[in-house]
N, C-alpha and C positions, 0 to 999 in steps of 0.2 A: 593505271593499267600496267602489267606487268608486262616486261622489258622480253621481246624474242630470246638474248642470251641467261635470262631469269628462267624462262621454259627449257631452254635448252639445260643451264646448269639443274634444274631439277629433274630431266631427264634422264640426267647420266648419274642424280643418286638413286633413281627408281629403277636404275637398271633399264630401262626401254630406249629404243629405237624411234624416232619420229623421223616423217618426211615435213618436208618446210610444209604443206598444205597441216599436216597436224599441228605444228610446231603455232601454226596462226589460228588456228579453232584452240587452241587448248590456251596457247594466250587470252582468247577471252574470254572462254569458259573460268578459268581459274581466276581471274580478275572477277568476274564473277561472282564465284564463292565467295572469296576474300572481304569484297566489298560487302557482301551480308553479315560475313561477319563483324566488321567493323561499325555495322550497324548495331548487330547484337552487344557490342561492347558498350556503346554509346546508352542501354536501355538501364535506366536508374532501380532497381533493384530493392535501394536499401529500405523500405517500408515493410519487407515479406508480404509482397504479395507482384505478381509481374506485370507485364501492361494492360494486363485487360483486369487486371481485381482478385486472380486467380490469385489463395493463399501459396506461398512456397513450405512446402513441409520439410523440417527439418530432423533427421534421429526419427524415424515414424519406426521403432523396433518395439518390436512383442516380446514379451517372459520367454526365456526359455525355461520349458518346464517337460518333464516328463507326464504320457496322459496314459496311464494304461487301460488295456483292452478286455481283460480277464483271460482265464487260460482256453475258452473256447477260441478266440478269434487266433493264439499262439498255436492250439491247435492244426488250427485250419491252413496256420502258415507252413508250418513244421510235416505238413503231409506232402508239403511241394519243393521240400528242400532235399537236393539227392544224396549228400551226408551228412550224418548228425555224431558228433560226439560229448558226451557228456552233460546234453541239454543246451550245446548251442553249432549254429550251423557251421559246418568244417568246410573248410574253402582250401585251394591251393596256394602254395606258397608263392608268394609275389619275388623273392628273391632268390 
């Protein structure tokens, strides 16, 4: 369980204010966490797949690919664009 001066020192890097009634809920609270995590650390992993069977997917990325829509659907965009210059949409300058 984390230490009263362990809540306190992360207090004062969080920027907040505790009163000691916080300072002893947030002690256990965060002992808490902590401790689930170090359960999650403890869970064996290395087969790809997690404790219940579930596969772990790893890289699951699609093609990037261009799909074009034919000039009706650019149409249909290009009616709801409020300037166009030169066949593509004119936007304001960001800088």
């Amino acid at each position: 369980m984390l230490s009263t001066d362990e809540v306190k020192r992360i207090a004062l890097l969080a920027r907040i204010g505790l009163t000691d009634a916080e300072i002893e809920r947030y002690r256990k609270d965060l002992s808490s966490v902590l401790d689930f995590f170090r359960e999650l650390e403890a869970l064996d992993l290395s087969d790809g797949a997690d404790e219940e069977g579930v596969p772990v997917k790893e890289n699951d990325t699609r093609e990037d690919r261009a799909e074009p829509f034919g000039s009706v659907g650019r149409d249909d965009i290009m009616k709801n664009v409020p300037s166009v210059k030169d066949g593509y949409v004119k936007v304001r300058s960001v800088f």
